[in-house]
N, C-alpha and C positions, 0 to 999 in steps of 0.2 A: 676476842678479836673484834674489832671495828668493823662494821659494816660499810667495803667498798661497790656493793653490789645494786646501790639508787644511780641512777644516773644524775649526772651535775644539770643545773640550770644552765641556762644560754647564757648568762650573765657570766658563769664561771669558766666559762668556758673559752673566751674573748682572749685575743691575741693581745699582747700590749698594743699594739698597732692600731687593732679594731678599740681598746677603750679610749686610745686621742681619738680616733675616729667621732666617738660617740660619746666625749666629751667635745669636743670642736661643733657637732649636730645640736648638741642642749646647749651654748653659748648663744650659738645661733638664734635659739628657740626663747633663752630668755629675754634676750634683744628686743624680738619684736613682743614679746611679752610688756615689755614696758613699755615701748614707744606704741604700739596698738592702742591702746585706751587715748594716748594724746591724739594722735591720728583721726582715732574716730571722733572725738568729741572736736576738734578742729571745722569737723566735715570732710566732704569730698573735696573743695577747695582748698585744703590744707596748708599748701605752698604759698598761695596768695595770702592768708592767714597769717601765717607764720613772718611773712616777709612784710607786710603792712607793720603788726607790730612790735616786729624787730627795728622795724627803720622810726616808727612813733617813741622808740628808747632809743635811739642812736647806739644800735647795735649792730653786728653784721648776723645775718639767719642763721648759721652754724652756732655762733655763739648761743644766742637763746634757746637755740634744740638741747645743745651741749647742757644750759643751764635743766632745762625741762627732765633729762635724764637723770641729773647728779637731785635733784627735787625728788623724784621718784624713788630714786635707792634711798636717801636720807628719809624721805615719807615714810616709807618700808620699813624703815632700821627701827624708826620711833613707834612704829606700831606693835611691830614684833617686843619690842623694851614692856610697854606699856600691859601687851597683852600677857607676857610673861611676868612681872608683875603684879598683874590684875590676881594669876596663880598666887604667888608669894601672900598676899591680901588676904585670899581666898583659904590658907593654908593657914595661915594664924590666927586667922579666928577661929579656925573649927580644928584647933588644938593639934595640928600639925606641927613636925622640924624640917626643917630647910636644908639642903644636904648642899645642894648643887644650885648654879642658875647659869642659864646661857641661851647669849642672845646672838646671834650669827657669829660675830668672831672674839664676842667679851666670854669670856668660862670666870664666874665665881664658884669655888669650894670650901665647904668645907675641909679643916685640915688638924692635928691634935695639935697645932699651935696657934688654931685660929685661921680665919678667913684669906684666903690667899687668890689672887687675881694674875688672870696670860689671857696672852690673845691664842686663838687657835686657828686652824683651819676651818672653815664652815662644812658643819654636820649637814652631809646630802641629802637632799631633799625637806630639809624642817629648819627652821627659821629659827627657833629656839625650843628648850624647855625646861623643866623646873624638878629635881626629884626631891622629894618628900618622904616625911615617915611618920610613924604615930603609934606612942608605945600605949596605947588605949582604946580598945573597941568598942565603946558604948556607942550606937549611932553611928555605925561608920558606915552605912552605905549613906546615910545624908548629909554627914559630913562632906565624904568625900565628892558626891554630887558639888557639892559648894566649891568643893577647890578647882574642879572641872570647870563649872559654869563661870566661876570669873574670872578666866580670860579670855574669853570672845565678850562678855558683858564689861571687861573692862575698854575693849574697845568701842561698844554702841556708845559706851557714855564719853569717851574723848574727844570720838569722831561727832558725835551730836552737840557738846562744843563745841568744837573747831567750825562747825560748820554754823554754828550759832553766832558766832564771834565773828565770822566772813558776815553775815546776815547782818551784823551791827556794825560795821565799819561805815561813814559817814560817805555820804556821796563824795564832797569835797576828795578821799583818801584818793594820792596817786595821780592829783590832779596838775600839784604845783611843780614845775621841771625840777628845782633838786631834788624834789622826793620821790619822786617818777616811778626811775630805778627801786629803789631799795624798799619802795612801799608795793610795788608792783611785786617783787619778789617774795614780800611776806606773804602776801595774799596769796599768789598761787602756791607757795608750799603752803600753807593753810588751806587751800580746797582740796592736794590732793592728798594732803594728811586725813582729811576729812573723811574722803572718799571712799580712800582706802582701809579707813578703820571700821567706817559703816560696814561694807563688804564683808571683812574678814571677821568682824563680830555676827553678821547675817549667817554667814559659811560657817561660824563654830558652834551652830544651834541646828547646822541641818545633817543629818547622818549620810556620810558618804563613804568607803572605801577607800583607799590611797593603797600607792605600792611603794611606802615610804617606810614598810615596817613598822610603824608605833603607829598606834591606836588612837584615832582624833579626838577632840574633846566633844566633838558632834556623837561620833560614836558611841563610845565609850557612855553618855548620857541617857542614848538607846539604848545602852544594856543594861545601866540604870532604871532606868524606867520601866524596861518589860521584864526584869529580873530573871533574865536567862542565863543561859551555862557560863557565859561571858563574865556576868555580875557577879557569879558564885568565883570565880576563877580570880578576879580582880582584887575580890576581899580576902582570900584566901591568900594570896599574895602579899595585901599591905600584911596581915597579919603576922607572915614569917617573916618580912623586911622586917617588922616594926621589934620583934623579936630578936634579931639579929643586931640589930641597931642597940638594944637592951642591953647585950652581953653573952647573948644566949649560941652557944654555937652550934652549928649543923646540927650533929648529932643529938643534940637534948632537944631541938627545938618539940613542939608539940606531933604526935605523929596523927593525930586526927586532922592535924590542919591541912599535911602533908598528903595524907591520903582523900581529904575531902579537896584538895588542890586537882588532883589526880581523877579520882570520880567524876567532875567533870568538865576532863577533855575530853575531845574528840579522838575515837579507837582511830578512825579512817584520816587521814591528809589533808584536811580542809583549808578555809581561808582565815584562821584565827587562828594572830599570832599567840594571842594566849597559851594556845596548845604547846608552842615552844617553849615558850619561859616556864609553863609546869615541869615539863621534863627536865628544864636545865637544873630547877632548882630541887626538884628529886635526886637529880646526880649530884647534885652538890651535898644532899643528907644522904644520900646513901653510901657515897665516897666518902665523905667521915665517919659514917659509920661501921667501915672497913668490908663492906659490903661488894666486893668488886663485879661481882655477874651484876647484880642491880645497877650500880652506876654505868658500866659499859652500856648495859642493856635502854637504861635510860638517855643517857649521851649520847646512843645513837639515833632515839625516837628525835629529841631535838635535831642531831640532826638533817635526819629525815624534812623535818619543817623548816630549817636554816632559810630555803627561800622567804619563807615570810617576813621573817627577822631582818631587821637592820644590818648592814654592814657592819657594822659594832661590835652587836652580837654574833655573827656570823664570825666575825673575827674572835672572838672570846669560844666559841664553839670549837674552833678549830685547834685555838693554842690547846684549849682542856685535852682534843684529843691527841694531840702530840706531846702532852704533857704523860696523857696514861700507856700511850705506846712507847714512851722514854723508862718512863720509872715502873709503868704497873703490869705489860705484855712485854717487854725488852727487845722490840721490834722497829731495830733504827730504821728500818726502810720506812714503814709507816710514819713513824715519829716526822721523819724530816718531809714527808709527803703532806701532812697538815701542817705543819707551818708555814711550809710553802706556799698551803693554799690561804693561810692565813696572812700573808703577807701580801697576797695577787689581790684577796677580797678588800682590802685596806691597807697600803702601804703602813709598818710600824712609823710610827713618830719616837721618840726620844720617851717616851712614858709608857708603849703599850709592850707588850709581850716579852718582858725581859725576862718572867721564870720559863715560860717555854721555851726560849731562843738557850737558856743556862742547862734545861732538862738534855735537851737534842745535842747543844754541842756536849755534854755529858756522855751520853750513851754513844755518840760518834767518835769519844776517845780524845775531845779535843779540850784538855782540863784547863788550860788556862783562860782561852777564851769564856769558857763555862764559867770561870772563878769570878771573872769581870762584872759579868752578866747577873749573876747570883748577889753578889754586892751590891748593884743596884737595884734589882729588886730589893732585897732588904731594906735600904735605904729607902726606897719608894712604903717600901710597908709599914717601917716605922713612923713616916711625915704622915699615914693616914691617920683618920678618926678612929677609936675601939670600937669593934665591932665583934661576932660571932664570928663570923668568917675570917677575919684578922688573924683569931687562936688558928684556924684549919691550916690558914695560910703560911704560919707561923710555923706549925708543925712539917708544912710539907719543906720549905727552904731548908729545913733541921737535917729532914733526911735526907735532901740533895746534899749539902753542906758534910754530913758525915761519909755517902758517898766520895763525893769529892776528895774527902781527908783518905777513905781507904786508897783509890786511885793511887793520892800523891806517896804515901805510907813504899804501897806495894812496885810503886816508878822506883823511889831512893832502892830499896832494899835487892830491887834487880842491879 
């Protein structure tokens, strides 16, 4: 049985009411996030500022804020591109594959018919990122080092021409009234392109903490460096991805890796998300490997740590255990109680949770709806890349699938 007995985070806890609340609160918040830096660098005269040369472009003051803002997000957007990128760069030289990439609301994937492109919702709190794989370990803690280090080093170097480029633009520039405008504009988006990329390449060298769920690349560089439980956990990781990506499924994968994955995490609750994703992916080998105390047993460690995790993953923790309270303990109450909560921690989109949502109305008796559900998963599983997990995954829809056929079988024959 699932462990009911941690109590939820404060987050899970939130009325729908309270998350507009506290979505309405971080609008707010980003707001002044980006008009703050204009502000300040304006000075304390600001308005005077602003209105001087708004009226030396024969514009009205709103307008030019308005421009200063839409300058900001687009500065932002090209950073975020470039610095995820810098990754992709960073990846192919040191013998990585490129699985995914995404930059606020572009998502490229890979797919077994080739590369396919949607816009998406923007992933809370991260700007972008990039997954990787690499079916080769020689040197992979400095490899991997490399793929970390340039994206924040892909921004010093953009940002330090842009800002080089602003330094070389002739006095004359901006000078003559038709080009007033539209040279005045290139210039400040080129400062605060600048600006912004200096900063955020400074910020991905220094080690800080986030409650963003993933691991910064400041971080992540620190564990690097001082080759702590973190680093051992990291490698251990690409190792079984890169294995998986192979062809390798769960169950064959290596169990030394598996178990030096495991050795070391943290026994106790700490602030390293790491410790979750070993567990998930322990349930995921030991759930193929028809181990079910161990998977439970592990699927609950994770999520025990769910707070640290991403919403993402929080939501992928949840479908697995509504998926094992559907098919594997036959406990509809629980079943539809993790989905639930998998649906509060992230509303589904149209791609996520369609085998949990196919297990649950399953075991609730509701076969048609299941039928629907189960079909597109499939669908969704076939458009993927071959992977290890693809077979697991393969086998699990089988046996929904033959469920389902008993169901319908045993409906006619009454």
């Amino acid at each position: 049985m699932l462990d009911f007995s941690k109590p939820d985070t404060p987050e899970s806890s939130l009325t729908p009411e309270q998350l507009k609340q506290k979505k309405r609160r971080q609008g707010i918040f980003n707001l002044a996030f980006l008009l703050g830096p204009l502000l300040w660098l304006k000075g304390a005269d600001w308005f005077t500022s602003i209105s001087s040369q708004a009226e030396a472009l024969h514009l009205p003051w709103p307008v030019l804020l308005l421009f200063w803002l839409i300058a900001l997000v687009l500065a932002n957007f090209l950073v975020v591109i470039i610095h995820e990128l810098g990754h992709v760069a960073g990846a192919l030289s040191a013998g990585f594959t490129v699985v995914s990439f995404t930059a606020g609301i572009l998502h490229l994937e890979r797919k077994a018919t080739g590369w396919q492109a949607r816009l998406q919702r923007l992933v809370a709190k991260v700007g972008g990122m990039v997954q990787v794989y690499t079916t080769h370990y020689d040197h992979l803690r400095r490899r991997y080092m490399l793929v970390v280090a340039a994206g924040p080093a892909a921004n010093l170097l953009s940002g330090s021409l842009a800002l080089l480029l602003l330094a070389a633009l002739p006095e004359s520039f901006g000078s003559t009234p038709e080009n007033r405008l539209p040279e005045y504009l290139f210039s400040t988006l080129l400062s605060i392109f600048g600006w912004i990329s200096i900063v955020q390449g400074v910020l991905g060298f220094v080690p800080v903490r986030t409650t963003t769920g993933y691991i910064q690349d400041s971080l992540m560089l620190s564990h690097m460096l001082r080759r702590d439980k973190a680093m051992y956990q990291q490698l251990f990781l690409l190792q079984l991805s890169g294995s998986s990506y192979q062809g390798t499924r769960p169950r064959l994968w290596n169990t030394e890796w598996v178990q030096g994955l495991l050795a070391h995490s943290s026994e106790t609750i700490g602030e390293n998300v790491l410790d979750c994703y070993a567990h998930s992916w322990a349930y995921i080998y030991f759930d193929d490997c028809q181990d079910l105390d161990s998977a439970r047993r592990h699927l609950n460690e994770a999520l025990d740590r769910k707070h640290l995790a991403s919403a993402e993953v929080q939501q992928y923790l949840f479908c697995e255990a509504a998926y094992v309270a559907a098919l594997r303990t036959h406990d509809v109450e629980q079943a539809r109680h993790w989905l639930n909560r998998a649906q509060q921690v992230k509303p589904f989109t149209a791609q996520e949770g369609l085998f949990a949502q196919a297990a649950v109305l399953w075991a609730e008796g509701n076969t048609p709806q299941a039928e629907a559900f189960l079909q597109a998963a499939h669908k969704q599983l076939q458009d993927a890349i071959d992977t290890g997990s693809k077979l697991q995954s393969t086998d699990r829809m089988q046996e929904l699938q033959s469920r389902l056929q008993q169901t319908t079988s045993a409906t006619v024959s009454a």
